[in-house]
Predicted model as a PDB file, atoms N, CA, C, CB and O in Angstrom, pLDDT in the B-factor column:
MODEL        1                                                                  
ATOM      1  N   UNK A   1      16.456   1.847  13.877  1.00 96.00           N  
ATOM      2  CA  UNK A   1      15.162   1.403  14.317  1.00 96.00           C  
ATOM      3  C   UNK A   1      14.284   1.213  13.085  1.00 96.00           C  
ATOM      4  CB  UNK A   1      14.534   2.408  15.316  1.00 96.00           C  
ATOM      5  O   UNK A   1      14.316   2.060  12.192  1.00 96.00           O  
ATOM      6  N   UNK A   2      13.431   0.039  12.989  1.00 97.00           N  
ATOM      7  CA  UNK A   2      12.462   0.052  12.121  1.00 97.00           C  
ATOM      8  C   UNK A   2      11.042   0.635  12.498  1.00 97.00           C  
ATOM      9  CB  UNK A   2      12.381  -1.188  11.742  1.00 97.00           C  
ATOM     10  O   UNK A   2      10.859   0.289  13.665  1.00 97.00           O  
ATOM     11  N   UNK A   3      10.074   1.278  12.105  1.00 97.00           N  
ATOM     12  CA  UNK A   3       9.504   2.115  11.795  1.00 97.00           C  
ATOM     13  C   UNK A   3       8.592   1.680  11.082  1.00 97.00           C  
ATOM     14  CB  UNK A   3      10.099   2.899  11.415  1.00 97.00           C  
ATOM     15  O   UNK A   3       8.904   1.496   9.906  1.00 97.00           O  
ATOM     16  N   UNK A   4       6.842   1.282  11.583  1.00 98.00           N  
ATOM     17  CA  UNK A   4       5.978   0.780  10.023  1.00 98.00           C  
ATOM     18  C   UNK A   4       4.832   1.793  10.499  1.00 98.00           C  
ATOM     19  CB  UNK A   4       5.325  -1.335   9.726  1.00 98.00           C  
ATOM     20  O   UNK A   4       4.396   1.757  11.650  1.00 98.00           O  
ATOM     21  N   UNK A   5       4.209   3.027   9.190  1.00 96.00           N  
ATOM     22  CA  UNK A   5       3.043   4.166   9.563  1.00 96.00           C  
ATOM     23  C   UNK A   5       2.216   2.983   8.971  1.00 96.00           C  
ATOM     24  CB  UNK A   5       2.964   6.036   8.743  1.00 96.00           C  
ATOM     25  O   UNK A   5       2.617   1.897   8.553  1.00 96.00           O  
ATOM     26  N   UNK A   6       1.074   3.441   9.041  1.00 94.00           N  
ATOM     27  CA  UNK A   6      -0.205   2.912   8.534  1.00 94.00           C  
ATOM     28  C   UNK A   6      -1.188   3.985   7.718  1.00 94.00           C  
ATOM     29  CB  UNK A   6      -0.969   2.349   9.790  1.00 94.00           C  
ATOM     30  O   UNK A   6      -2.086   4.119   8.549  1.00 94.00           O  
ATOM     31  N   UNK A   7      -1.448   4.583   6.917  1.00 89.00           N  
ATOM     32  CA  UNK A   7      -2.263   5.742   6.218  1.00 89.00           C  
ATOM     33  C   UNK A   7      -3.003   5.136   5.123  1.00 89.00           C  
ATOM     34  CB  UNK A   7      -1.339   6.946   5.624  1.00 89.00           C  
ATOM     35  O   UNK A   7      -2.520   4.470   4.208  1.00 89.00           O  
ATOM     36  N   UNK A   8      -4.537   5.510   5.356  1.00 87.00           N  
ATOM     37  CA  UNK A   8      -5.120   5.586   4.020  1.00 87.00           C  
ATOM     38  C   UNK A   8      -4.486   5.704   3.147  1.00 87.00           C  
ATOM     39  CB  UNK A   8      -5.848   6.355   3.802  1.00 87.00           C  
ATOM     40  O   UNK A   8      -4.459   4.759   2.358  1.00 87.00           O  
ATOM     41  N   UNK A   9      -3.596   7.024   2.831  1.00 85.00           N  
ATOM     42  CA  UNK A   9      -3.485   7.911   1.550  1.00 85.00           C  
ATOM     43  C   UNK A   9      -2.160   8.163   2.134  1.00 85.00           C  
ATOM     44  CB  UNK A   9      -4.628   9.304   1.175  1.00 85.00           C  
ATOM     45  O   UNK A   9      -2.004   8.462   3.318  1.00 85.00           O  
ATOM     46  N   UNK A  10      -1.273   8.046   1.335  1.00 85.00           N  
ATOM     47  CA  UNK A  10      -0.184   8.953   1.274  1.00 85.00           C  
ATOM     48  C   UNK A  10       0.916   9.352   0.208  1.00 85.00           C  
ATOM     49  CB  UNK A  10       0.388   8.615   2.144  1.00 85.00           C  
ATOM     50  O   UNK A  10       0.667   8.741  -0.831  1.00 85.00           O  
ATOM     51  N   UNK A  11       1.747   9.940   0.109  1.00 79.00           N  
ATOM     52  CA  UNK A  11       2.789  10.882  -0.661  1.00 79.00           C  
ATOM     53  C   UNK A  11       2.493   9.979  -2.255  1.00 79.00           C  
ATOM     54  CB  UNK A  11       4.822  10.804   0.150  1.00 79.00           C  
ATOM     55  O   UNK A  11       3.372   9.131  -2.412  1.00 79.00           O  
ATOM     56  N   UNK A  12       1.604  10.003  -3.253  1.00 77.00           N  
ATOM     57  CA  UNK A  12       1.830  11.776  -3.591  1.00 77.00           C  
ATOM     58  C   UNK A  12      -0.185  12.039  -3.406  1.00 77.00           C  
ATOM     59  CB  UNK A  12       2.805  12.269  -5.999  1.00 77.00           C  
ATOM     60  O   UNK A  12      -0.855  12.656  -4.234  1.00 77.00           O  
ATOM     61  N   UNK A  13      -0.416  11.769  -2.881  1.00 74.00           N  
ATOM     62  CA  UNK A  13      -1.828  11.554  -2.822  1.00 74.00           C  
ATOM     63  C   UNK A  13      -2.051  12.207  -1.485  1.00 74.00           C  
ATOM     64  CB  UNK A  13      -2.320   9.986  -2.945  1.00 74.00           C  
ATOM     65  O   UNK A  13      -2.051  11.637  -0.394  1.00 74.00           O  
ATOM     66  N   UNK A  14      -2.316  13.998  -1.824  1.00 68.00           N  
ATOM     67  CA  UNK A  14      -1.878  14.783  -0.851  1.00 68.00           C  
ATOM     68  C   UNK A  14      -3.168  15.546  -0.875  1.00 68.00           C  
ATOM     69  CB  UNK A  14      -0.490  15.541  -1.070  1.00 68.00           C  
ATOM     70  O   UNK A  14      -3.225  16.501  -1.649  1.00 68.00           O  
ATOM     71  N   UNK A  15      -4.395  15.210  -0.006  1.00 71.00           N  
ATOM     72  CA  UNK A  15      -5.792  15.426  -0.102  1.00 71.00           C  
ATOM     73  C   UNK A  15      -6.414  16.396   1.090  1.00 71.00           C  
ATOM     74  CB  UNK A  15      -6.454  14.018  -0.090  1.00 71.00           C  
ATOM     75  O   UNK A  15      -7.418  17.097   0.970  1.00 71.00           O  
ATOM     76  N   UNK A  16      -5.534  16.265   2.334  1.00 78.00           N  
ATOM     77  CA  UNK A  16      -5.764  17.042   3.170  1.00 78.00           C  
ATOM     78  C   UNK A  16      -4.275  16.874   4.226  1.00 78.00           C  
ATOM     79  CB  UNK A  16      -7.259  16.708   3.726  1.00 78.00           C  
ATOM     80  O   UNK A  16      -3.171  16.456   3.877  1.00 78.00           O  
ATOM     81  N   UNK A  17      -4.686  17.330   5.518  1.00 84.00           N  
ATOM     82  CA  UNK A  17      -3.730  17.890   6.529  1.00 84.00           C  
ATOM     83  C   UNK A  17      -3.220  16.726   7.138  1.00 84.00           C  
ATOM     84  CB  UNK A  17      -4.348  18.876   7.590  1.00 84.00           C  
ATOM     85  O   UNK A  17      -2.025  16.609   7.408  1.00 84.00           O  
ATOM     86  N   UNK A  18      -4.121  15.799   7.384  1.00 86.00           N  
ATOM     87  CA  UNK A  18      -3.472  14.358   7.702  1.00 86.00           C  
ATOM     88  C   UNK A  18      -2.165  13.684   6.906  1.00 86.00           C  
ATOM     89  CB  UNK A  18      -4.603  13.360   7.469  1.00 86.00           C  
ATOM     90  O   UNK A  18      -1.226  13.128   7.476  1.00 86.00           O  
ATOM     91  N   UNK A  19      -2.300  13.844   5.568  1.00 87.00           N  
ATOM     92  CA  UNK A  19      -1.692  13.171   4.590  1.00 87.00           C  
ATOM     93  C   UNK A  19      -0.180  13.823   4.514  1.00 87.00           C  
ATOM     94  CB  UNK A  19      -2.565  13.271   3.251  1.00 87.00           C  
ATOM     95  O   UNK A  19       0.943  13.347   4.348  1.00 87.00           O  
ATOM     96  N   UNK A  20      -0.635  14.971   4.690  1.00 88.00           N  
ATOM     97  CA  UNK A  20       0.689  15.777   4.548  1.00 88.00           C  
ATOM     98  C   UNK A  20       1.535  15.620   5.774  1.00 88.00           C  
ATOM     99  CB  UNK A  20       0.421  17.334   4.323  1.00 88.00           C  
ATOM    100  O   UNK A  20       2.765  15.670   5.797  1.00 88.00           O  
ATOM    101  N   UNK A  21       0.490  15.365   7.101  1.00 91.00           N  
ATOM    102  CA  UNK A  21       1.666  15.427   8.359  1.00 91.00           C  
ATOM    103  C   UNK A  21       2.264  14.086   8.214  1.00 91.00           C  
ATOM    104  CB  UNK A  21       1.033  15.649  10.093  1.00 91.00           C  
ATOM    105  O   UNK A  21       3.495  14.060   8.202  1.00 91.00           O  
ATOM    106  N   UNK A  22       1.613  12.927   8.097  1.00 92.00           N  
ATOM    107  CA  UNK A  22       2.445  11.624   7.843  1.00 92.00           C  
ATOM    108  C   UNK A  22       3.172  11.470   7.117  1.00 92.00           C  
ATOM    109  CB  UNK A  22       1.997  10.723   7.613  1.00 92.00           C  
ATOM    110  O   UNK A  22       3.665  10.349   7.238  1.00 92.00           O  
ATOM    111  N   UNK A  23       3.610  12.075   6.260  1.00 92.00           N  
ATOM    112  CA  UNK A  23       4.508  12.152   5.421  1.00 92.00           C  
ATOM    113  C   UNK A  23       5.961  13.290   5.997  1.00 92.00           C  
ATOM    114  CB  UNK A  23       3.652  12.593   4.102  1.00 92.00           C  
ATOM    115  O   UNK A  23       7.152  13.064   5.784  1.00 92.00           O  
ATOM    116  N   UNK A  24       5.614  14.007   6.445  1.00 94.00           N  
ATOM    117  CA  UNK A  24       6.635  15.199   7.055  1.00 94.00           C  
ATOM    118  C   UNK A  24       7.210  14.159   8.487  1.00 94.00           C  
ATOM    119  CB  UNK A  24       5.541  17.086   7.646  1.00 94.00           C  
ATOM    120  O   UNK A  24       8.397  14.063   8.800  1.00 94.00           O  
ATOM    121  N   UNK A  25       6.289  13.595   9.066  1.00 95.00           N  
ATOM    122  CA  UNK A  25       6.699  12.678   9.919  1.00 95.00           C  
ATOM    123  C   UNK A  25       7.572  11.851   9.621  1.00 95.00           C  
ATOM    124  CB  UNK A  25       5.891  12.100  10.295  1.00 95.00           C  
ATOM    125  O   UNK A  25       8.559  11.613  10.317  1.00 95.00           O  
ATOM    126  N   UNK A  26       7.160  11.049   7.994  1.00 96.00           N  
ATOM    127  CA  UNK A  26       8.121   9.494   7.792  1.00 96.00           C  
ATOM    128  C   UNK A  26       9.278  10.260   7.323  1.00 96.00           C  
ATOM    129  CB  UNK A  26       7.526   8.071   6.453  1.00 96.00           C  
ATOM    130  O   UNK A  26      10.297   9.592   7.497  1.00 96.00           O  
ATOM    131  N   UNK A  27       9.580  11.693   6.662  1.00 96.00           N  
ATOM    132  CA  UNK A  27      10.260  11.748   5.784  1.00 96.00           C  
ATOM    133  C   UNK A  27      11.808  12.500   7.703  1.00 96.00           C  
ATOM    134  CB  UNK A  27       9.363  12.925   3.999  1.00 96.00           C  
ATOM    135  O   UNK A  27      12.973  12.553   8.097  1.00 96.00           O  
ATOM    136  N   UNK A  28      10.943  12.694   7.888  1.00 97.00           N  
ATOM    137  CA  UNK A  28      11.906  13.318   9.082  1.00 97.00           C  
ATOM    138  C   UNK A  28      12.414  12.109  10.242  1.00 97.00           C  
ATOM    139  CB  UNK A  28      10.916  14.625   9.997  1.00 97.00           C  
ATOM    140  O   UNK A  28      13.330  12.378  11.019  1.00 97.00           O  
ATOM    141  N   UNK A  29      11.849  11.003  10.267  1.00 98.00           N  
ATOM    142  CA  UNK A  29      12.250  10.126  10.929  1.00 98.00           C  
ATOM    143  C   UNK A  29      12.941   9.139   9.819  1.00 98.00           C  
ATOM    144  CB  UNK A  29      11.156   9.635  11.783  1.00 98.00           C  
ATOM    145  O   UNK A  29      13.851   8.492  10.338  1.00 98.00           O  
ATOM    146  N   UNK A  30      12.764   8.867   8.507  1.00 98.00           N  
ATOM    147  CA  UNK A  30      13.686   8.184   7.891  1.00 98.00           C  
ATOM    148  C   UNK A  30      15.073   8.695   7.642  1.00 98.00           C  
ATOM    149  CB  UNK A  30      13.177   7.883   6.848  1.00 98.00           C  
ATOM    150  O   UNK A  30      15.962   8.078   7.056  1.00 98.00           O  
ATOM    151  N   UNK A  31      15.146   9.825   8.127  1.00 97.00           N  
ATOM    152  CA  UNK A  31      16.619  10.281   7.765  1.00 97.00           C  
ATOM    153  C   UNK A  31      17.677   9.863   9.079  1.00 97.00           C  
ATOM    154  CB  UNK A  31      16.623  12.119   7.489  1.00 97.00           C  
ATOM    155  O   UNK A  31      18.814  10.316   9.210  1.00 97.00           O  
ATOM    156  N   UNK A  32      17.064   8.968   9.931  1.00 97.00           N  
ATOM    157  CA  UNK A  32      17.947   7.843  10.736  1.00 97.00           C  
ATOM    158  C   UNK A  32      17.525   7.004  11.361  1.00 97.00           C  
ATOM    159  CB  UNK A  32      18.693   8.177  11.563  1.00 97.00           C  
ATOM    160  O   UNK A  32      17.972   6.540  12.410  1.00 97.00           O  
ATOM    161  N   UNK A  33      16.211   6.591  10.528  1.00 98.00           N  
ATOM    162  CA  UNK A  33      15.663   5.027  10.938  1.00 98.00           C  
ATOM    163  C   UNK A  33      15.041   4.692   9.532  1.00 98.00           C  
ATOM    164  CB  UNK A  33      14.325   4.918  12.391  1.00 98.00           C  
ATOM    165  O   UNK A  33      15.114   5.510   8.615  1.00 98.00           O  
ATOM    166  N   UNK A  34      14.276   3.167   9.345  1.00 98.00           N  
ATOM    167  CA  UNK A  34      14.230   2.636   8.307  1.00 98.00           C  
ATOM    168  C   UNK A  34      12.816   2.624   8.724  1.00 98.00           C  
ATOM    169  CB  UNK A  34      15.104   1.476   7.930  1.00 98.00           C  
ATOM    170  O   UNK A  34      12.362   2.100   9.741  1.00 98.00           O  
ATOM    171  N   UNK A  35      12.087   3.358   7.679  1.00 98.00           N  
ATOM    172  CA  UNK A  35      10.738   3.365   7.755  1.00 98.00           C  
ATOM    173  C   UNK A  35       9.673   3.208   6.769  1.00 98.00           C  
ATOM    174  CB  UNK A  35      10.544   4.275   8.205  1.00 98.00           C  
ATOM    175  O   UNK A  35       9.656   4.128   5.951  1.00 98.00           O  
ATOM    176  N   UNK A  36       8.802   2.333   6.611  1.00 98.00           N  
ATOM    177  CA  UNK A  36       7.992   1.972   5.975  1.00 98.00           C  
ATOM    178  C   UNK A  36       6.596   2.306   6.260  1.00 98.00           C  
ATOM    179  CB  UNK A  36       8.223   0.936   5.911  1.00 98.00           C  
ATOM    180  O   UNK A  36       6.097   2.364   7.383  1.00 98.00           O  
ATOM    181  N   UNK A  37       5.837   2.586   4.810  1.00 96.00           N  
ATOM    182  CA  UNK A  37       4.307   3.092   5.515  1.00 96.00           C  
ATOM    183  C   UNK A  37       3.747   2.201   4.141  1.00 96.00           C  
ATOM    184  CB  UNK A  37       3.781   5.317   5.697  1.00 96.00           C  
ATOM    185  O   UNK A  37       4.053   2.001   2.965  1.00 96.00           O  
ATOM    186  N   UNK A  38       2.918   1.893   4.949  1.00 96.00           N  
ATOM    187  CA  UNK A  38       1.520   0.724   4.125  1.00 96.00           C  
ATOM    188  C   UNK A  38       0.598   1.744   3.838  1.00 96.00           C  
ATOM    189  CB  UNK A  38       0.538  -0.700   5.272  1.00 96.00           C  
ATOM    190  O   UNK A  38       0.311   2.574   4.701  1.00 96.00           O  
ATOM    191  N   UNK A  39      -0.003   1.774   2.474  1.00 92.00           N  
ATOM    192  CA  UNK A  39      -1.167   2.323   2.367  1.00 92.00           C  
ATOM    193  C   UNK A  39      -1.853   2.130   1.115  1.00 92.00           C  
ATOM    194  CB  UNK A  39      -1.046   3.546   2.633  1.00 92.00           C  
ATOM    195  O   UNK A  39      -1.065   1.579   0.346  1.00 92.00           O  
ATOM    196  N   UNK A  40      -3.254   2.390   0.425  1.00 89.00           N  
ATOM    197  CA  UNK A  40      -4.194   1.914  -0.285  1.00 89.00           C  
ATOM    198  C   UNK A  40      -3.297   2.063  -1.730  1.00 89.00           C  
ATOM    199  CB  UNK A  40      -5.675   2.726  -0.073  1.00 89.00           C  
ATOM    200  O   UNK A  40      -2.311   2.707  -2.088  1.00 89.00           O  
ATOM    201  N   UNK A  41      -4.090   1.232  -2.248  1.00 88.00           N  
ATOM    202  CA  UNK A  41      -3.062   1.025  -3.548  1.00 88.00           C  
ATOM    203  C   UNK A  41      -4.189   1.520  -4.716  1.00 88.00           C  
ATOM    204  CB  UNK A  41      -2.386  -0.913  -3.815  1.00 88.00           C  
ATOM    205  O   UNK A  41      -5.394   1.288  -4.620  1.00 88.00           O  
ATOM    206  N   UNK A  42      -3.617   2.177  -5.726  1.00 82.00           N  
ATOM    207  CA  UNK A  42      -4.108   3.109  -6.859  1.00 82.00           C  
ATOM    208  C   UNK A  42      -4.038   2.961  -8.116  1.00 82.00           C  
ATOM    209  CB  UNK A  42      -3.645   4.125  -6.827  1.00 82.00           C  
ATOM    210  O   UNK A  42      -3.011   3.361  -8.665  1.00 82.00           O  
ATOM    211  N   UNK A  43      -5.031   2.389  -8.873  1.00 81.00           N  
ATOM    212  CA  UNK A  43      -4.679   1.813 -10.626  1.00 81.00           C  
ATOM    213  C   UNK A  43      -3.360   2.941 -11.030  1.00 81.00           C  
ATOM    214  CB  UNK A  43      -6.479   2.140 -12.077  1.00 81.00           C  
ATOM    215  O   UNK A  43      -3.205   4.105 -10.662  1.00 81.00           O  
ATOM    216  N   UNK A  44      -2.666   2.237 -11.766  1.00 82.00           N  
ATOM    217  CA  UNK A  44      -1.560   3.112 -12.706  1.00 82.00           C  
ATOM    218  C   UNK A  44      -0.469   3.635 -11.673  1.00 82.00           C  
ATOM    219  CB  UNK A  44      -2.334   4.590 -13.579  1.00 82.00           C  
ATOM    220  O   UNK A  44       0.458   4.415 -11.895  1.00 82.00           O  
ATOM    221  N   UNK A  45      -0.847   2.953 -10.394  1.00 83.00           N  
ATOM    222  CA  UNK A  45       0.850   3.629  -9.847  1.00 83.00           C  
ATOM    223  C   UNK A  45       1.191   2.060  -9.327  1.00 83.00           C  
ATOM    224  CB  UNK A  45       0.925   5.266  -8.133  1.00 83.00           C  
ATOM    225  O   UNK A  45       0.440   1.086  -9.363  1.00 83.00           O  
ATOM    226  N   UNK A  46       2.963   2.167  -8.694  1.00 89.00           N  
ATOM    227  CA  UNK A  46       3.561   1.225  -8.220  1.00 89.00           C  
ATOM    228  C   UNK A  46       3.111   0.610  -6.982  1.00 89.00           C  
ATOM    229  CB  UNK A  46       4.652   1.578  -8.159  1.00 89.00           C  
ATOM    230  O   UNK A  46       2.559   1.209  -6.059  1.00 89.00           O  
ATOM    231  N   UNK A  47       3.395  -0.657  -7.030  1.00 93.00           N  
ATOM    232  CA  UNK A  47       3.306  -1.133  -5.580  1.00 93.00           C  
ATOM    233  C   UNK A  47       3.608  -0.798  -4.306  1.00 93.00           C  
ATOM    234  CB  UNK A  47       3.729  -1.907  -5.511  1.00 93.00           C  
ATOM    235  O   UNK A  47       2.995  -0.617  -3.255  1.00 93.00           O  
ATOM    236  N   UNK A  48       5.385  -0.744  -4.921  1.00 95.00           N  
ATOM    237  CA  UNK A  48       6.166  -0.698  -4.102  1.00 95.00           C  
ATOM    238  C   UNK A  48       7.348   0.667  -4.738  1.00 95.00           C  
ATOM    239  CB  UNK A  48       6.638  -2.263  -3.883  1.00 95.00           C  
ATOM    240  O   UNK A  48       7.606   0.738  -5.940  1.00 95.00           O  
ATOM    241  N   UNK A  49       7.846   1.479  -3.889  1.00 94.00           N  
ATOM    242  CA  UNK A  49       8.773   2.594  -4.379  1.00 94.00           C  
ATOM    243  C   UNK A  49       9.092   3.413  -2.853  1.00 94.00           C  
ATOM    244  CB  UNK A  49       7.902   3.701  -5.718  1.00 94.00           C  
ATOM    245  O   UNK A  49       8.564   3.475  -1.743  1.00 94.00           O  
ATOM    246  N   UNK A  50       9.994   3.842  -3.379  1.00 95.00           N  
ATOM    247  CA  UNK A  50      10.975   4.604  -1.754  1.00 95.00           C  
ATOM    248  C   UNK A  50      11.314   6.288  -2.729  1.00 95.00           C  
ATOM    249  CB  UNK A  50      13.377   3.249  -1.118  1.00 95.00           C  
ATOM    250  O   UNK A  50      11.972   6.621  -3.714  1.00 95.00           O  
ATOM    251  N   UNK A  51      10.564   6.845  -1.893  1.00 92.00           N  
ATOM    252  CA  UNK A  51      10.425   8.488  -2.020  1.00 92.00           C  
ATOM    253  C   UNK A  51      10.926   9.395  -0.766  1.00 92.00           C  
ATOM    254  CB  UNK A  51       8.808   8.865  -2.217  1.00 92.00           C  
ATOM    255  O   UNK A  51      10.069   9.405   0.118  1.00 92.00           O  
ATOM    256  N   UNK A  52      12.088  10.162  -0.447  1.00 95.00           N  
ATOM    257  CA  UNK A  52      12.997  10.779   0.745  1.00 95.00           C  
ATOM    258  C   UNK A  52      13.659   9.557   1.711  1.00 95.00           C  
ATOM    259  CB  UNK A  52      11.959  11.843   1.786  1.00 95.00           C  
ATOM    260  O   UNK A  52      14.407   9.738   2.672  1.00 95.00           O  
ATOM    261  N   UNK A  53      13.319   8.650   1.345  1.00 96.00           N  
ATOM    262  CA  UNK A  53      14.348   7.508   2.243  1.00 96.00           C  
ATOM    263  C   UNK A  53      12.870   6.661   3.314  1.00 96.00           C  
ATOM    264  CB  UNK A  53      15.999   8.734   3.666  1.00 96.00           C  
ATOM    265  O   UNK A  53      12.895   6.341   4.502  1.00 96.00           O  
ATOM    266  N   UNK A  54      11.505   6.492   2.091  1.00 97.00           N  
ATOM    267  CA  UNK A  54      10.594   6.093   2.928  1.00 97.00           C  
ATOM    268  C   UNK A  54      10.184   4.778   2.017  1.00 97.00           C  
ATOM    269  CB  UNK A  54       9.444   7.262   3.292  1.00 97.00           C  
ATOM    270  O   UNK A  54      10.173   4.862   0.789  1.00 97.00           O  
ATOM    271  N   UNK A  55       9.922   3.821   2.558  1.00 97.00           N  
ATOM    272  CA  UNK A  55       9.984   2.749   1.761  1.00 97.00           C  
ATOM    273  C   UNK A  55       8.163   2.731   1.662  1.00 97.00           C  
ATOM    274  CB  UNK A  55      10.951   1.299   2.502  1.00 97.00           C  
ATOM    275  O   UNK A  55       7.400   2.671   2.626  1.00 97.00           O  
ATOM    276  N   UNK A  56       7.874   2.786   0.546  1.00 95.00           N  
ATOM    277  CA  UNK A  56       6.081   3.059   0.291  1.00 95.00           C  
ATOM    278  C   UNK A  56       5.311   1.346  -0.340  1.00 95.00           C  
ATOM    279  CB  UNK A  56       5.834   4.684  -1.425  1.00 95.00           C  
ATOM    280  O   UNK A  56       5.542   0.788  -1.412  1.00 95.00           O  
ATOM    281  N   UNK A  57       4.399   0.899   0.772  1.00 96.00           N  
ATOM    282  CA  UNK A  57       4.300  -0.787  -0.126  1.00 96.00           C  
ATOM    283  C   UNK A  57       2.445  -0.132  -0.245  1.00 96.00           C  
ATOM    284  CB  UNK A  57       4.787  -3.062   1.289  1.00 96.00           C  
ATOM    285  O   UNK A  57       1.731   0.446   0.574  1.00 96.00           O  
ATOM    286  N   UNK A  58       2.256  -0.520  -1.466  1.00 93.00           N  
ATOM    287  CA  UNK A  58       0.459  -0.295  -1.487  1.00 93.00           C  
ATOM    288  C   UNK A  58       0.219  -1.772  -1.491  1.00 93.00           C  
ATOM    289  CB  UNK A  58      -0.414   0.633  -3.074  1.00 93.00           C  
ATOM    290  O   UNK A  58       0.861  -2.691  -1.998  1.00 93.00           O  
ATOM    291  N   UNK A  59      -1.060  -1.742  -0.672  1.00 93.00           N  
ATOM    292  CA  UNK A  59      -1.567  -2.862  -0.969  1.00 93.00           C  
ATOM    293  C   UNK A  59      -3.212  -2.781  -0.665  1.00 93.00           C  
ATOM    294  CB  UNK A  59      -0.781  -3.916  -0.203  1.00 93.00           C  
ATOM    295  O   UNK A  59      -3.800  -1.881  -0.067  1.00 93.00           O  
ATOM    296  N   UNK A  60      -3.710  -3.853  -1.191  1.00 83.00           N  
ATOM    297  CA  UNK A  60      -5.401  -3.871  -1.099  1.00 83.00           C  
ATOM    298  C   UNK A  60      -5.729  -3.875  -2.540  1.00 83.00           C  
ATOM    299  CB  UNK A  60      -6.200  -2.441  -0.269  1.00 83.00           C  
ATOM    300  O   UNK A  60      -4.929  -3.639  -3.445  1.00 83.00           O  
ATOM    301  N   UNK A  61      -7.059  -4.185  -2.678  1.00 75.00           N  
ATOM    302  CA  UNK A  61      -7.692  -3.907  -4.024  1.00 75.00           C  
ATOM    303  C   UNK A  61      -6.927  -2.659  -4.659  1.00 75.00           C  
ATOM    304  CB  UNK A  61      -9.343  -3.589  -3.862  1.00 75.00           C  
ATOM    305  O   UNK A  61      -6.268  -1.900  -3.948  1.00 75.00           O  
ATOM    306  N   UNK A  62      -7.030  -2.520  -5.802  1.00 73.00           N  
ATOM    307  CA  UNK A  62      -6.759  -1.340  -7.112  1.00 73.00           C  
ATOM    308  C   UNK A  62      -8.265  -0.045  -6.588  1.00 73.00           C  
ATOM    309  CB  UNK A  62      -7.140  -2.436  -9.379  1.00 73.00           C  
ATOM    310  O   UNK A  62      -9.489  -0.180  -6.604  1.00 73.00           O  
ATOM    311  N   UNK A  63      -7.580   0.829  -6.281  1.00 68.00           N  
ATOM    312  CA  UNK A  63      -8.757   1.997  -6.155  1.00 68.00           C  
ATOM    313  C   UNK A  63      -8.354   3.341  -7.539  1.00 68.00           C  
ATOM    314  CB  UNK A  63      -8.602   2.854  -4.140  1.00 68.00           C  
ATOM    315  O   UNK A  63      -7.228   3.778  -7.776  1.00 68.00           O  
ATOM    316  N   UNK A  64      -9.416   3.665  -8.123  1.00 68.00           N  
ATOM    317  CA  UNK A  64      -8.951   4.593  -9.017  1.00 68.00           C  
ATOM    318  C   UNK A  64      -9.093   5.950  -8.403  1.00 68.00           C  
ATOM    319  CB  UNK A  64      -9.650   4.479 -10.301  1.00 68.00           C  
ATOM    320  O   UNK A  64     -10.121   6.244  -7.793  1.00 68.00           O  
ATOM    321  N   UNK A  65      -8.313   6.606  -8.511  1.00 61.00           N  
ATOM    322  CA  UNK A  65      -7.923   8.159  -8.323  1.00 61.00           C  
ATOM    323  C   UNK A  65      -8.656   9.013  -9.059  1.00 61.00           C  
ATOM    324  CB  UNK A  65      -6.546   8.493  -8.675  1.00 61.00           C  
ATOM    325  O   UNK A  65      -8.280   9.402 -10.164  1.00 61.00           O  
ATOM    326  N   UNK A  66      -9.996   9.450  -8.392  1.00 61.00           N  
ATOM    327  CA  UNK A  66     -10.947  10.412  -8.712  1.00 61.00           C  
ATOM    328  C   UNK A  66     -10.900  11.462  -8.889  1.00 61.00           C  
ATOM    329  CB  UNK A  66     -11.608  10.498  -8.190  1.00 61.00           C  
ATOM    330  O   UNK A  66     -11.818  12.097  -9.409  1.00 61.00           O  
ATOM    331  N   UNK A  67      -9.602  12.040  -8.433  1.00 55.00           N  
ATOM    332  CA  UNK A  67      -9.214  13.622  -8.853  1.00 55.00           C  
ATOM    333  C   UNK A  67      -9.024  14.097 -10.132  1.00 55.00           C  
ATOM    334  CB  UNK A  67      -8.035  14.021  -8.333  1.00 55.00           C  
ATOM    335  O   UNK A  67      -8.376  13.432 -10.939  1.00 55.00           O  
ATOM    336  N   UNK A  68      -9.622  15.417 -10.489  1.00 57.00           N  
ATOM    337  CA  UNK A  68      -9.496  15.683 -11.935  1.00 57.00           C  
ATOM    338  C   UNK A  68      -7.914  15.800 -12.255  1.00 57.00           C  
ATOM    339  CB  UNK A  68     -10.329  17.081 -12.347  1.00 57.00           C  
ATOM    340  O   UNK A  68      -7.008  16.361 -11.639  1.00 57.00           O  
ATOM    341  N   UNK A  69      -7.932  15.005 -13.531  1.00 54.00           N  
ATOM    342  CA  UNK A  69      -6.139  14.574 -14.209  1.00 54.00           C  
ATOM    343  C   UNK A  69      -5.912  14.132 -13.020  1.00 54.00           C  
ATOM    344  CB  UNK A  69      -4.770  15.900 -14.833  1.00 54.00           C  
ATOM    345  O   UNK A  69      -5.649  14.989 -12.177  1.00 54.00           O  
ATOM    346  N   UNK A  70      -5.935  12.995 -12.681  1.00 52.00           N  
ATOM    347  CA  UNK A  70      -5.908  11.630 -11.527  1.00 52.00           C  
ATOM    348  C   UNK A  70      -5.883  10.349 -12.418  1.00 52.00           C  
ATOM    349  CB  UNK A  70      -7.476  11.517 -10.389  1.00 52.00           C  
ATOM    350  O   UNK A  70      -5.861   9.234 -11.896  1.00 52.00           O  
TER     351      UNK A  70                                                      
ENDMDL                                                                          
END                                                                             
């Protein structure tokens, strides 16, 4: 089955309780479906990259990561 989340923020951009359950979600349903999650895209990281078998596409404007050493 294909599988597309939708999140503000996700893996590794781990800010609160939301972020973390969508991720425990994709990472537990990609281990026998093909799942992809869209979410905001961040100066200095990748577009596109697959982390536990989750295919990660950023897209939108460049947002910079305000966290201290961010």
């Amino acid at each position: 089955m294909e599988i597309c989340m939708l999140s503000e923020l996700f893996h590794p951009f781990m800010l609160g309780g939301a972020e973390r359950r969508y991720y425990e979600i994709a990472k537990r349903l990609a281990r026998r479906n093909d799942v992809t999650v869209y979410s905001l895209r961040f100066y200095g990281h990748p577009r596109r990259e697959t982390t536990d078998g989750i295919e990660i596409i950023r897209v939108g404007a460049e947002h910079h990561d305000d966290r201290p050493g961010g």
